[in-house]
N, C-alpha and C positions, 0 to 999 in steps of 0.2 A: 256312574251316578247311582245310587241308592234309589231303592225304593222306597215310593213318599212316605211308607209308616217306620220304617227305619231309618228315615233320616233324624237329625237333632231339632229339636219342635224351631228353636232360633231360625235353622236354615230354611224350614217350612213358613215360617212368618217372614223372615226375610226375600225370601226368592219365590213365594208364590208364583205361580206360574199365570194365574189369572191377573195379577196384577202387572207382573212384566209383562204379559201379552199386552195388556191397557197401554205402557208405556209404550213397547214399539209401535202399539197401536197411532198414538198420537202422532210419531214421527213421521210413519207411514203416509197417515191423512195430511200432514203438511205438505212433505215432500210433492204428496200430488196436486196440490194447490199450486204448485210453478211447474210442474213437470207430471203430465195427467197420466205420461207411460208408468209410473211406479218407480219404487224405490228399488237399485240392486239389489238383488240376494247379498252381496257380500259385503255391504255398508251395514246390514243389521246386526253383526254381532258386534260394533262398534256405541251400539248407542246405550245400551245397557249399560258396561261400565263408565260410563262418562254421567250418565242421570244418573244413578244409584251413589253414585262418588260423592260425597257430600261436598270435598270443597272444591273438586270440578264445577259441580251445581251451582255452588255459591259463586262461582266465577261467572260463570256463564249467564246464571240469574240477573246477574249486574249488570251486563255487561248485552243485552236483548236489543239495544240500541246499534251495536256495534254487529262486524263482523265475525266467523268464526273463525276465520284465519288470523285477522290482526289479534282476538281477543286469544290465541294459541301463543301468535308470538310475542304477544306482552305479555304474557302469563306462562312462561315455560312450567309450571310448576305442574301444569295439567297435564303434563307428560313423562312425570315423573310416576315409573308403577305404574303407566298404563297398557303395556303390552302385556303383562301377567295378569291385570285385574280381565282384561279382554279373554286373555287364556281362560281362566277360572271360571269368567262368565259366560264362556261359550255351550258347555249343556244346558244352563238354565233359559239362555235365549232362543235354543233349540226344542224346549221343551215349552217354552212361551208361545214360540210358532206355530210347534204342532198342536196346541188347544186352540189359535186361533184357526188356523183351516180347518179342525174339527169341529167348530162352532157355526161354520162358515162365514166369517168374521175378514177372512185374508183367501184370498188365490194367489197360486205360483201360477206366472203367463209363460207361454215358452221360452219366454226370451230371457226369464230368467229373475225378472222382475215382480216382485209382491205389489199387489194391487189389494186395496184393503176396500171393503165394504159396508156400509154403515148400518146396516142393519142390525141391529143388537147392542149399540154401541150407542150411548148416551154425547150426545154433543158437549153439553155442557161438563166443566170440570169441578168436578167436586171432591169432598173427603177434607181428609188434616192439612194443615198449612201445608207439613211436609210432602205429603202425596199430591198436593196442588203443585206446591212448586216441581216434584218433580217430571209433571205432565206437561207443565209450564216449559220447561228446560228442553223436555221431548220435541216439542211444537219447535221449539225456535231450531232445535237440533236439525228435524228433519228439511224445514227449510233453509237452511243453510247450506246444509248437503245437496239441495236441488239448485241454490243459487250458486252453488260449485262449480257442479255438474258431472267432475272427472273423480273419479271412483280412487285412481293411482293418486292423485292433488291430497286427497283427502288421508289415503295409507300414511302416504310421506309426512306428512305434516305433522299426525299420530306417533310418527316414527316406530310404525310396525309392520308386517309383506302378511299380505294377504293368503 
């Protein structure tokens, strides 16, 4: 990964690191709404490309009533390009994390689990439709992944190995 003034101003607006930490952010605080141990470490580089995905998002925006496994298997299309997009997105989600625990925003627990903290972090969701819906899409993601539960359920499904 480049250095943020060498990279292309696009990839800096696109992949803000403040602003992907928000998004995991959101998934995080969900997840712990059914499951107060925290989200795995290795479900977060998962949520990135799927919110950022526009018509993942669009799917899944729809679809906030339903499942996220039934809404996978009626929708294979969310699967299409998603192991690469996960590849690609994996510095940026790493570099999303490490401003949140420098913030002190998120703790790693031993177990391996992010525990997110709300201190600094506005409840409410605001910003452009887009940046709502895709906080929107985050929330439902990370509960989803806690009403899982199983870390492998969730790889498979993505059709990607951890």
């Amino acid at each position: 990964m480049r250095v943020w003034d060498q990279r292309p101003i696009e990839i800096r607006n696109l992949f803000n690191p403040a602003f992907c930490g928000l998004v995991l952010y959101r998934a995080m605080a969900a997840y712990e709404v059914e499951d107060e141990r925290g989200i795995p470490f290795s479900l977060a580089p998962l949520i990135l490309p799927i919110c950022l995905h526009k018509p993942s998002r669009d799917v899944l925006a729809l679809g906030t009533r339903s499942y996220f496994l039934k809404l996978v298997a009626t929708h294979p299309q969310l699967l299409v390009g998603f192991g690469g997009r996960a590849h690609d997105m994996l510095p940026f989600t790493f570099e999303a994390l490490g401003l949140l625990h420098q913030l002190g925003t998120v703790q790693v627990r031993p177990d391996g689990r992010l525990k997110s903290n709300a201190q600094g972090v506005r409840k409410t969701i605001s910003g452009s439709d887009e940046t709502q819906a895709i906080q929107k899409v985050a929330k439902f993601l990370g509960k989803e992944f806690a009403r899982i539960g199983d870390r492998v359920t969730i790889y498979t499904t993505m059709g990607v190995r951890p």
